[in-house]
C-alpha positions in Angstrom: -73.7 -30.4 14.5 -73.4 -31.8 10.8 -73.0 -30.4 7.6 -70.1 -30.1 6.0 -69.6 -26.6 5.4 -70.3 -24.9 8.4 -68.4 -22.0 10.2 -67.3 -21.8 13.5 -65.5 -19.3 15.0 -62.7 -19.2 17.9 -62.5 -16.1 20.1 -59.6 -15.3 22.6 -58.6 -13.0 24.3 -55.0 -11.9 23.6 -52.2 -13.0 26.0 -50.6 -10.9 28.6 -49.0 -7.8 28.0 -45.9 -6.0 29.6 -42.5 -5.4 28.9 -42.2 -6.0 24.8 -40.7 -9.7 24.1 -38.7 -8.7 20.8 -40.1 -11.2 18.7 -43.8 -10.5 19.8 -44.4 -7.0 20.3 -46.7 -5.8 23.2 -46.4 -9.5 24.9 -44.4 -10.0 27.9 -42.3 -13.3 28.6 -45.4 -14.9 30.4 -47.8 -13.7 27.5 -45.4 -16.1 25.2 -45.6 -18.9 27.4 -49.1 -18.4 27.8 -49.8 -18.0 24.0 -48.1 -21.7 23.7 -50.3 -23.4 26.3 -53.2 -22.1 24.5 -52.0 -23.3 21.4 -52.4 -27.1 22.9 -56.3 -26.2 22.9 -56.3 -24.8 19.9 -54.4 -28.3 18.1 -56.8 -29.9 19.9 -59.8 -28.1 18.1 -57.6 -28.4 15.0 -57.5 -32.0 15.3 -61.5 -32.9 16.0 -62.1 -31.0 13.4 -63.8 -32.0 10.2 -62.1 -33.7 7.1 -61.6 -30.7 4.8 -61.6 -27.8 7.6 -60.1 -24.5 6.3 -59.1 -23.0 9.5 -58.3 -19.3 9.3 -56.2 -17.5 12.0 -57.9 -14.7 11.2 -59.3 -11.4 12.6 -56.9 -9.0 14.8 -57.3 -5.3 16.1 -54.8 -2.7 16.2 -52.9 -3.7 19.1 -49.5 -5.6 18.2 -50.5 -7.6 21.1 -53.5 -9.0 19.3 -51.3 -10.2 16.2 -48.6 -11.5 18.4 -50.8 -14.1 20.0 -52.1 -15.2 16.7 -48.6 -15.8 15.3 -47.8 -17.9 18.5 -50.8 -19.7 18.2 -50.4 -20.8 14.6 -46.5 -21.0 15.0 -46.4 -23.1 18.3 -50.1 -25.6 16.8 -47.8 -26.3 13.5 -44.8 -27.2 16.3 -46.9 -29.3 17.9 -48.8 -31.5 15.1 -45.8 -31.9 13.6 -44.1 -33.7 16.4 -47.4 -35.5 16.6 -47.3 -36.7 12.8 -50.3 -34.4 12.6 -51.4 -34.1 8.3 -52.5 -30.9 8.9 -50.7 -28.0 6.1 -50.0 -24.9 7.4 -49.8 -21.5 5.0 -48.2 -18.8 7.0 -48.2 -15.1 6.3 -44.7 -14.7 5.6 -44.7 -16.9 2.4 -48.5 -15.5 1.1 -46.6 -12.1 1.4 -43.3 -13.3 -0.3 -46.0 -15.0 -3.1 -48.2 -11.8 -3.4 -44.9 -9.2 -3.8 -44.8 -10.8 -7.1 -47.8 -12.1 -8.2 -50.3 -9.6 -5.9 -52.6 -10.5 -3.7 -55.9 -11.4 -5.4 -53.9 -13.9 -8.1 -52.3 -15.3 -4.7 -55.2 -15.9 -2.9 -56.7 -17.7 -5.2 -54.0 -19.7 -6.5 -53.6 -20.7 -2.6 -57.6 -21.2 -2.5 -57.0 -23.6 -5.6 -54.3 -25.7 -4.7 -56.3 -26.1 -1.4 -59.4 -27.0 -3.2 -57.9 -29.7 -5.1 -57.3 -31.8 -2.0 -60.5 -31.7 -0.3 -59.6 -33.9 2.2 -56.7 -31.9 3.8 -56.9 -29.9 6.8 -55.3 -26.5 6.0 -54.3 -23.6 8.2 -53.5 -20.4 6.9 -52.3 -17.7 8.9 -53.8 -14.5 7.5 -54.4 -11.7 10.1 -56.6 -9.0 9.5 -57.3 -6.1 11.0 -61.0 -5.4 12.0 -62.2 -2.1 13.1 -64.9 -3.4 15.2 -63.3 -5.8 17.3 -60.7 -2.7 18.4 -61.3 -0.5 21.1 -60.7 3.0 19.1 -64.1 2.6 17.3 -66.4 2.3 20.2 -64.1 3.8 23.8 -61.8 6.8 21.8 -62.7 9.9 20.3 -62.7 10.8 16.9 -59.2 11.3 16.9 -58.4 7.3 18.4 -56.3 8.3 20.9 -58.3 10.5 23.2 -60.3 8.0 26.1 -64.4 9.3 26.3 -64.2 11.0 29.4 -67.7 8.8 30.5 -65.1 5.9 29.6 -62.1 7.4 31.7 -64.6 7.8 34.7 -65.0 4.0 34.7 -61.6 3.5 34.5 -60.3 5.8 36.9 -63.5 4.3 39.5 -62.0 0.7 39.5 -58.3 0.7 38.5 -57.8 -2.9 37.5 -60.2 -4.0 38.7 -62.4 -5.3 34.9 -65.3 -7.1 36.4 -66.6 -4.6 39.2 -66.0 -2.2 35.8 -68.2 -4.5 33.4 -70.9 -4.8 36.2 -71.1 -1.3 36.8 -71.1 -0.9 33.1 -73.5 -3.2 32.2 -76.4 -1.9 34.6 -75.7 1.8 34.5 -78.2 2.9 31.5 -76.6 6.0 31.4 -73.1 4.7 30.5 -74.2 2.2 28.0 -76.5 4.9 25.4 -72.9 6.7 25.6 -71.0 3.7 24.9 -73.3 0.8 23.5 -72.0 -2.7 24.7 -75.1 -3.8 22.8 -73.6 -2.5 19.6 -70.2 -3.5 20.5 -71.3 -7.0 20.2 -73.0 -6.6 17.0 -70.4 -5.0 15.7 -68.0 -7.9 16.4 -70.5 -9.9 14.9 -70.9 -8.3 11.7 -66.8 -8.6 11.4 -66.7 -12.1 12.2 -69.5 -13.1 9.7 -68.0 -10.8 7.3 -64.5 -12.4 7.4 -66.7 -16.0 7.0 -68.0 -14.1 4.0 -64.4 -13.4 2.7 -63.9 -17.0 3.6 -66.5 -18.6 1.8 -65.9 -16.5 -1.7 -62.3 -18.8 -1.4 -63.5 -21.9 0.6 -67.6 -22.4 -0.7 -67.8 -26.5 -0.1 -65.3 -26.6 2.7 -65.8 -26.6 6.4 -64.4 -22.8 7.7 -62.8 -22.6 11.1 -61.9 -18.5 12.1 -60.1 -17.4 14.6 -60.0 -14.0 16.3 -58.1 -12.4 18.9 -59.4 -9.4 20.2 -59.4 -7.7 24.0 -61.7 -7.8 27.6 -64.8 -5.5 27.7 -65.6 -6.2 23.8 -65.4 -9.9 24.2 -67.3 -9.8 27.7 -69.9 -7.9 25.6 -69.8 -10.4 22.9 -70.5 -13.1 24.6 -72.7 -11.8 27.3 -74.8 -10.7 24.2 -74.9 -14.0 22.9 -75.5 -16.0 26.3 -78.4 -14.0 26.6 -80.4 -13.5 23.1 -79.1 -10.3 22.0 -79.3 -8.0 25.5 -76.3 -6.8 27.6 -76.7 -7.0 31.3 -75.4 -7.5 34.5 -77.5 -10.8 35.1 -76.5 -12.0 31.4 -72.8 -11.0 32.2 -73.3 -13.7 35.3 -74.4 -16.1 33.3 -71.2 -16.6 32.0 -69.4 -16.4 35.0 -69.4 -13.0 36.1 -65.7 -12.6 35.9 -63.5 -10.5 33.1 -62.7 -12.8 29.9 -59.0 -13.9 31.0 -55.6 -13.6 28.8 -56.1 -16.8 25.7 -59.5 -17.7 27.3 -60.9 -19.2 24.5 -65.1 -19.2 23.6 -66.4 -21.2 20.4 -69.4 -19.6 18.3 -71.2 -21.8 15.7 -74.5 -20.7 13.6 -76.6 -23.8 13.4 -78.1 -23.0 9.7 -82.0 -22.9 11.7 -81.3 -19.3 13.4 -79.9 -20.2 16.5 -76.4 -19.5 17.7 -74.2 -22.1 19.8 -71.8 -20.4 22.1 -69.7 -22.9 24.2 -67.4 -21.2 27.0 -65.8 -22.2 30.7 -67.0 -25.4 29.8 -71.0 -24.3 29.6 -73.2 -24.4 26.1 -75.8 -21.6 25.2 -78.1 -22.0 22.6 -79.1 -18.2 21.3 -81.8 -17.3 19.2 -81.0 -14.0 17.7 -82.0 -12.0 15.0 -81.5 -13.2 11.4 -77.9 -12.8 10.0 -77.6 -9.3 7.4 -75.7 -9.2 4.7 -72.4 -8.3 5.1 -70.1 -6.3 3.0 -66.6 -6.8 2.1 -64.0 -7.7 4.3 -61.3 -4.4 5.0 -57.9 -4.9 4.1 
């Protein structure tokens, strides 16, 4: 797709949980290793891209499991392009926080976005996670008090265990469930935080080409892109056209706006073009 300023977005979901690694909270030892294979795609994607790509690691929930993927993502690509001679820069959170402790943190992000800017060429990665209310599961499958599971939710649960995909099905074509819990407005409401963060982006980055990242969890991604594959409804036949089967731990989705209304959505190696409604604005990003 050309232009040079687009913005694409990269969606995972996080790596494997279990018995808390020490230096990434809520992942077990085969969530690391499985973080670092995924970061060999994610170089890869790093690589192709553009001259000039900003790429953003990005939008997290409230799970620690969520952020600890995204640090082994951007710890284990800037590992690997280095021993590759890669050019890419990395800017990771530790020193934007050391920076903004004494200069704050508007004055450091934009004394970041202008050094960036004045080498237009340069691939940058700048690890910046954010927390983003709609891509967490307390806004849309908890009670008002985020810690309390909807009982409709629970039932669902407690019907299929681990089962994910016989829960998503069910989910997906029992009308009942989904006016209690919308996976139609689940997806629109990752949506609106993903374009909102592109927002953020752009106010930084305006004449660059923006890559974001997101980690976020099953069900919400299934609904995502489920929504997407099939132009803005959530269904059990749109949930098989992407393969019927629970997003896995790291699998990875692309989503690009084309600038003409449609939405490209490339995942287990199909493309879906999307035409869905016309992008809102968006309000600021939370911090």
């Amino acid at each position: 797709m050309e232009g040079n300023n687009r913005t694409e977005y990269w969606v995972t979901r996080h790596s494997k949980s279990g018995k808390d690694v020490e230096s990434s909270p809520g992942l077990s030892e085969q969530g690391v290793e499985m973080a670092r294979e995924r970061a060999k795609t994610i170089v890869e994607l790093i690589e192709n891209s553009q001259k000039g790509s900003v790429i953003l690691y990005g939008g997290v929930t409230s799970e620690p499991r969520t952020r600890s993927t995204t640090e082994l993502y951007t710890d284990e690509s800037e590992k690997i392009l280095k021993e590759r001679g890669g050019t890419a820069r990395f800017i990771k959170k530790e020193d934007i926080k050391e920076q903004a402790n004494q200069s704050g943190y508007l004055k450091t992000a934009n004394e970041i976005a202008s050094q960036i800017n004045a080498v237009p060429e340069e691939k940058v990665v700048i690890e910046l996670p954010l927390f983003l209310k709609e891509f967490s599961m307390e806004k849309y499958l908890y009670e008002d008090d985020g810690e309390t599971v909807k009982p409709e939710w629970q039932k669902l649960l407690d019907k299929h265990g681990k089962n994910y995909t016989a829960a998503i099905e069910d989910w997906f074509s029992n009308p009942e469930l989904s006016k209690t819990i919308d996976p139609e407005e689940m997806a629109r409401g990752c949506m609106k935080a993903m374009q909102r963060l592109e927002s953020f982006s752009k106010k930084f980055f305006p004449d660059r080409p923006v890559k974001i990242g997101f980690v976020g969890h099953s069900f919400l991604i299934d609904a995502l892109l489920t929504y997407i594959a099939n132009d803005g409804k959530v269904s059990a036949d749109g949930f098989k056209k992407i393969g019927g089967d629970v997003v896995k731990e790291t699998e990875l989705a692309t989503i690009e706006f084309d600038g003409n209304g449609g939405l490209h959505l490339r995942y287990r190696d199909k493309d879906f073009l999307s035409a869905l409604p016309d992008r809102q604005e968006i309000p600021e990003v939370e911090k």
